[in-house]
N, C-alpha and C positions, 0 to 999 in steps of 0.2 A: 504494500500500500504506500499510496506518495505522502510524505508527509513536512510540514515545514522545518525551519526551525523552530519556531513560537511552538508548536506543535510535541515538540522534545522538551521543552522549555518547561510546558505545562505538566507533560508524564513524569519531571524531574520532580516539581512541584508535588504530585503524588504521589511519589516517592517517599518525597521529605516528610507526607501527613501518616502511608505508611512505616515509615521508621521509628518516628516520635510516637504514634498507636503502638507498636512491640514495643516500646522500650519502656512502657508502663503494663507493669506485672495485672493481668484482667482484663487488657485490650489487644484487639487483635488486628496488627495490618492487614489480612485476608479483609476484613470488615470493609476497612476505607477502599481497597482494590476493588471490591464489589461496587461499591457505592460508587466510585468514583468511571466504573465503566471500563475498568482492564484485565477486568478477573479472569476473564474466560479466554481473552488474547496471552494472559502471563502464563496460564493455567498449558495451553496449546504450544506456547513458544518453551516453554520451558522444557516438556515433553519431547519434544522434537530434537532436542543437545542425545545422541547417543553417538553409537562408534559409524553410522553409515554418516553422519556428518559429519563427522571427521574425518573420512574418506575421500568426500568433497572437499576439502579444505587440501589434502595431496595429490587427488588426481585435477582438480579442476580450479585451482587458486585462494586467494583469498576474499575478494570479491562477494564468488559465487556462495565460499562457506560464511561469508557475513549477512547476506541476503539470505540464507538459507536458517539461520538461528536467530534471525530477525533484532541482529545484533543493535541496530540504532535506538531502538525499543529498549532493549536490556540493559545496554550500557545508560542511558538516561534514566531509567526508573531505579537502577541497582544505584548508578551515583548519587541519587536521592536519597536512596535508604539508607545508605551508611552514613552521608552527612548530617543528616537528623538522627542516626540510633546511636551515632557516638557521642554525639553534642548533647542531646536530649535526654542522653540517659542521665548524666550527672544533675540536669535542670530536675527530672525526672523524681533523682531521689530526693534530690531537696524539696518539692513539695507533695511527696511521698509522707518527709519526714514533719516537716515543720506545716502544713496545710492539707491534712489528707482528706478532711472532708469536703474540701473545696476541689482537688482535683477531681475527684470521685465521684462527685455530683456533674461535674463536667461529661463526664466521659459516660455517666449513667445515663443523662441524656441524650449525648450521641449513638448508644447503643439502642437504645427505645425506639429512635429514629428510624435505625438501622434496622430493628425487626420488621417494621414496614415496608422500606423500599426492595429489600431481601425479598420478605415475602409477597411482593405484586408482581414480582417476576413468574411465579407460576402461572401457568396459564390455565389448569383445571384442578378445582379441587375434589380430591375424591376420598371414600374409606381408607385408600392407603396411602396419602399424601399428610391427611390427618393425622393418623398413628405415627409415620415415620417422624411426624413433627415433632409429637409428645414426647417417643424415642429419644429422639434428638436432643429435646428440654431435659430431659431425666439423664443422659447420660454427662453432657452438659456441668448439671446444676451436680452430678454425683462428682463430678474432678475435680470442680471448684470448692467442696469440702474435705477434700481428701487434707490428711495433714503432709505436711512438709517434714520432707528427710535436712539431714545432717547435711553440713558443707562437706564437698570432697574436691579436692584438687589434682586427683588422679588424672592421667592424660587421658588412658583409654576412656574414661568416666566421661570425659568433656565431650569425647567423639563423640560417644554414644549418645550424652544431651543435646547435641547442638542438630547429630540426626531425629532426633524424635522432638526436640523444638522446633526447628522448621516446617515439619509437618502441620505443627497446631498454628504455625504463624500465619499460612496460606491458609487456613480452614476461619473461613467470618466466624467471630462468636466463642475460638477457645484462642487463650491467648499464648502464645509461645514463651514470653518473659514469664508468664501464669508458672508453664510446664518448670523452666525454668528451678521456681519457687520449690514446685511441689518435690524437686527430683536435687534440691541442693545446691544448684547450680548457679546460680542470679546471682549470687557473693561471689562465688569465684571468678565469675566472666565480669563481673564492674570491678573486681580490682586489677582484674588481668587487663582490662581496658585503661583503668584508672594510672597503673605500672607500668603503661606499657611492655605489656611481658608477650612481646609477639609470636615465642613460638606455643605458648596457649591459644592466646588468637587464633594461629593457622590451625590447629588442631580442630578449636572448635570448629573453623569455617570448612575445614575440609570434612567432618562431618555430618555438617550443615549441606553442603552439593552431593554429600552421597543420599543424604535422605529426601532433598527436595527430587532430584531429579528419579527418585523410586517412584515419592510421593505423588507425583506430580502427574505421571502416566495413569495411577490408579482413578485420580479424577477426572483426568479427559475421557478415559472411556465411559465413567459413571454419566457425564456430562451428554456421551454421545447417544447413550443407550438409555439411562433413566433420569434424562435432565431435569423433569417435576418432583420425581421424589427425592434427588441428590439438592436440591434447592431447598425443598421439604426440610429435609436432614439438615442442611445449614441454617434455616430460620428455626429450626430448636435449638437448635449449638448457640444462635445469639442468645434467643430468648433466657436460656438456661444459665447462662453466663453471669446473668442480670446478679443473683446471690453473691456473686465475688466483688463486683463494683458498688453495691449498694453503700452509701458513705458512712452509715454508722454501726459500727459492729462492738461487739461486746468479746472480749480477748478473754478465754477458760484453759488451753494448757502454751504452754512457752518455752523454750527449748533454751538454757545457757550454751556460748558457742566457746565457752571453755572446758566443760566438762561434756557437753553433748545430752547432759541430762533434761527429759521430758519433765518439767513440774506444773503443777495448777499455778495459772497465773496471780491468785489470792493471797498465795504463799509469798509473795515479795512485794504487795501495795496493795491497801487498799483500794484502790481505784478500781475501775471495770476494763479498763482498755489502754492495753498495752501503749501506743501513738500516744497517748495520753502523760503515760507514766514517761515515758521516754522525752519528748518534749519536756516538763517539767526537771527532771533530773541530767538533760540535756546528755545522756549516754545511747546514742541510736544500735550499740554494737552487742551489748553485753546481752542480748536476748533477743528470739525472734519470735514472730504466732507459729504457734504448732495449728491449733484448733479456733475459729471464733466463729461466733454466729449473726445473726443480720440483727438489727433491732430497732424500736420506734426513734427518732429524736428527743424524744420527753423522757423515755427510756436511759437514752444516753448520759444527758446531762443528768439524772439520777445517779446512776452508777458510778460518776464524775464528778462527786462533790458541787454538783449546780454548774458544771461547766456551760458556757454559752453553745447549744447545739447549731449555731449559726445555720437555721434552719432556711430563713427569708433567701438568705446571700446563695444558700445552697440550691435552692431551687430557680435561682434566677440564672445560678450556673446551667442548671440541668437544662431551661432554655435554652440557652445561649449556646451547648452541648446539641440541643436537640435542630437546633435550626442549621446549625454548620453542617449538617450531612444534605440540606434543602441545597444548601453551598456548593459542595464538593457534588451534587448529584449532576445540578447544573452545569458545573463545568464537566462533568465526565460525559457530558450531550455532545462538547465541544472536538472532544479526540475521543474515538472509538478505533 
């Protein structure tokens, strides 16, 4: 397909929105890709990198093998993503750390959004499009309660994260920084970013393109053969999702990262939520959520000594959240 500069310009731009979406642990660039109209060209191009293209690339130039892996496409939306998932992760944690209900609320309403335009893409709803949705929600909403393992800085460990995060990065709705979380790894890759310790970096990345480009053929064919209900399947994965980003949570086990011990979070504050205790005592490191669950704002600031659940501000985020996908939808009319 011909396309301009401005054209690159803007897939970069999308890029940048899917970067900064992985690089907060609950949100998933697969999401923004959707929304913004490249899912299913990234989904096909990505698929299409095996060994008979690289064939092309020695029998018949380089040219042919850059038209053929629809490299101007790749190289624009990949250079997006890495300059917003390295920039944005450090922004990331900091209002991870010090504003979590206010990113949260953001991002909850971009998601909400997101279940929407996701799901108008079906074109018939039927008994089995239904079901695989609910599926979809329950499998979803069961990962994002899963607890979270230990730090490990093992190499092979990284491979193996960086292949089975990839996979949830491209999937709308499960977050790949999430998997991350769950599997120990989110600490070790922001300090190996933060250290620049690159041969972690390459490690992770190299098993990061062994698993997209597995990953990736599984969904074109889903795509080719049962596109209403693989779309089904992804407007449950958002939907489901929603438990993880919801901004006010209440923190029950916590893990120290010097002994690795699992404890009830009760046992070290009275307070109800970790973000809380951590803010106040300004130590982000010395413990992480094992377990938490969703809960009112009225809730919160209970459990919180009357803390201000900045309930108004949060909800005007979760607009604010909800309308930027009206944004990115718009423009993704513009490059297809």
């Amino acid at each position: 397909m011909q396309r301009r500069l401005t054209d690159y310009l803007i897939i970069s731009l999308k890029g940048m929105a899917m970067g900064a979406a992985d690089a907060v642990p609950g949100v998933s660039g697969g999401t923004i890709a959707f929304i913004s109209g490249i899912y299913e060209e990234l989904i096909t191009t990505i698929s299409n990198v095996n060994f008979k293209t690289l064939k092309v690339l020695k029998t018949e130039g380089l040219k042919p093998f850059w038209k053929k892996i629809n490299g101007s496409f790749l190289l624009a939306l990949l250079t997006g993503i890495i300059i917003s998932f390295v920039t944005f992760m450090k922004l990331a944690k900091y209002l991870i750390e010090y504003h979590p209900i206010l990113i949260w609320s953001f991002f909850f309403g971009l998601i909400i959004a997101s279940i929407f335009f996701v799901g108008k893409q079906i074109t018939k709803w039927t008994l089995s499009t239904i079901i695989t949705t609910v599926a979809g929600a329950a499998l979803a909403y069961y990962i994002t309660s899963l607890p979270s393992m230990a730090s490990n800085d093992n190499s092979f460990f990284l491979f193996f994260a960086g292949a089975i995060a990839i996979c949830a990065m491209i999937l709308p709705g499960i977050s790949g920084s999430f998997i991350l979380v769950i599997l120990g790894a989110y600490k070790s890759l922001s300090n190996a970013i933060d250290s620049l310790d690159f041969q972690k970096i390459l490690i992770f990345i190299l098993g990061a393109i062994i698993g997209l480009l597995s990953f990736s053929r599984v969904l074109k064919w889903l795509f080719k053969h049962y596109h209403n209900l693989t779309l089904a399947l992804l407007t449950g994965f958002i939907f489901g999702s929603l438990n993880k980003i919801w901004p006010w949570k209440k923190t029950i086990t916590i893990m120290s990262n010097t002994s690795n011990d699992v404890i009830p979070f009760s046992s070290i504050s009275d307070l109800g939520t970790l973000s809380v205790y951590q803010k106040n005592v300004q130590d982000f490191e010395a413990y992480k959520t094992i377990v938490e669950q969703s809960i009112m704002p009225s809730t919160f600031s209970e459990i919180n000594n009357q803390i201000d659940p900045q309930t108004m501000l949060a909800i005007g985020l979760m607009v604010i959240g909800f309308l930027t996908i009206f944004i990115l939808e718009k423009i993704g009319t513009k490059v297809q």
